[in-house]
C-alpha atoms as one frame of an Amber mdcrd trajectory, in Angstrom:
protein
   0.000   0.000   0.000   1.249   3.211  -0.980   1.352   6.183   1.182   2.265
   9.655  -1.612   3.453  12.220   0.159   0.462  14.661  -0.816  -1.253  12.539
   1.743   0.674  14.365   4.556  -0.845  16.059   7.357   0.730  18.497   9.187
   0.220  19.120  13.053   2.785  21.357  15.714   2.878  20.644  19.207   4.915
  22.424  22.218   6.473  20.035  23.814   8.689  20.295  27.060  11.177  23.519
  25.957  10.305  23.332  22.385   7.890  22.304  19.965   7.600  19.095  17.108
   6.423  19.436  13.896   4.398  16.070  12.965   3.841  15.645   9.233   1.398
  12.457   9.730   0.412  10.246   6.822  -3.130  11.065   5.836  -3.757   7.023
   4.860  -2.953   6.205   8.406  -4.793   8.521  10.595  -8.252   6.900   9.139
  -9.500   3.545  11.158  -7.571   0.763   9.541  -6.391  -3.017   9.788  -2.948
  -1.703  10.512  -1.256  -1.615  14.146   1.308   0.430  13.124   1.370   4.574
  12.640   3.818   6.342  10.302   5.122   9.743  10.321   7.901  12.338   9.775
   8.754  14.196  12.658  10.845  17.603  12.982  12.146  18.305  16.830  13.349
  21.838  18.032  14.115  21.251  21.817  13.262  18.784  23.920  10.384  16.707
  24.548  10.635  16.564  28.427  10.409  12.743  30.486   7.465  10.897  28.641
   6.291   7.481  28.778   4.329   6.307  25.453   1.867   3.422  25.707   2.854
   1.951  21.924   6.714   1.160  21.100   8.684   3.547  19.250  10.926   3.025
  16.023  12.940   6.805  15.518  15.265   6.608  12.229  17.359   9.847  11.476
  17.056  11.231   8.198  18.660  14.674   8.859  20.196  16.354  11.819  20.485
  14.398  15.114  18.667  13.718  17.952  19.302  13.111  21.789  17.248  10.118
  23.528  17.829   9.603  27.152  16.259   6.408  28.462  16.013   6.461  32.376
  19.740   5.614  33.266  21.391   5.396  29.863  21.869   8.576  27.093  22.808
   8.229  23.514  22.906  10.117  19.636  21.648   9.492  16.652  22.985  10.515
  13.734  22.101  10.776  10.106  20.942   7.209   9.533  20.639   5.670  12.206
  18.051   4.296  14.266  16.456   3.251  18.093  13.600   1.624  19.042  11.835
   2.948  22.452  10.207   0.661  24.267   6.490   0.856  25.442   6.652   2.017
  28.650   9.755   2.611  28.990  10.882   6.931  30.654  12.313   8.341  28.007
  13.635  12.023  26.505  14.369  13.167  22.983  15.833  16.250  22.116  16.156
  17.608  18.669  17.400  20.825  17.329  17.485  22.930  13.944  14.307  20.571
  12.481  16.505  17.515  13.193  14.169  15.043  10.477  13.127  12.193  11.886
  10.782   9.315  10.556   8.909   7.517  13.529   6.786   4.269  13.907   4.699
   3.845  16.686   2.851   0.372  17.172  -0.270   0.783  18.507  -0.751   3.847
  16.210  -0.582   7.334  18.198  -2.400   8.759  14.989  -5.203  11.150  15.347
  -3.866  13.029  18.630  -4.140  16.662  18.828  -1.567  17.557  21.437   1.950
  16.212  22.326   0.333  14.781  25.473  -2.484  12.494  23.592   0.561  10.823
  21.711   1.388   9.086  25.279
């Protein structure tokens, strides 16, 4: 199933001392078979301590990005990739737009603030 990219939705959140930019896949955001969520995400600043009910696939396309997961920190750079656990206290911080592509399974799609992504 394809997913063009004039299918993207775009929603801006604050979030801790900054803000992401969520450009969610149209396709996805509409009740579906699929457990899994799509969507490119652009981070200024950090998110703040957050633990997501759905696990979390982050891959790097530009920039990089800061994830501290309670007692371990680490970066990601330019393609690479982490996978956050469900449930699991975690932190990302982005800066400049740092481009991001993230998978969530369950899907977070349809929220309307950072918060109602948990």
């Amino acid at each position: 199933m394809k997913f063009p990219k004039d299918t993207l939705i775009s929603k801006e959140f604050p979030m801790g001392e900054g803000s992401i930019k969520i450009q969610e896949y149209e396709l996805l955001t509409k009740p579906s078979k699929f457990s899994i969520d799509g969507a490119l995400a652009f981070f200024n600043g950090s998110s703040g301590t957050k633990t997501n009910g759905f696990d979390e696939l982050i891959f790097v396309i530009e920039g990089e990005i800061k994830i501290t997961e309670e007692d371990k920190q680490y970066t990601l750079k330019k393609d690479e990739m982490a996978i956050i656990e469900k449930g699991v206290k975690h932190c990302i911080t982005g800066y400049n737009n740092a481009k991001t592509f993230i998978v969530c399974n369950p899907p977070f799609n349809n929220a309307t603030s950072y918060e109602e992504m948990e």
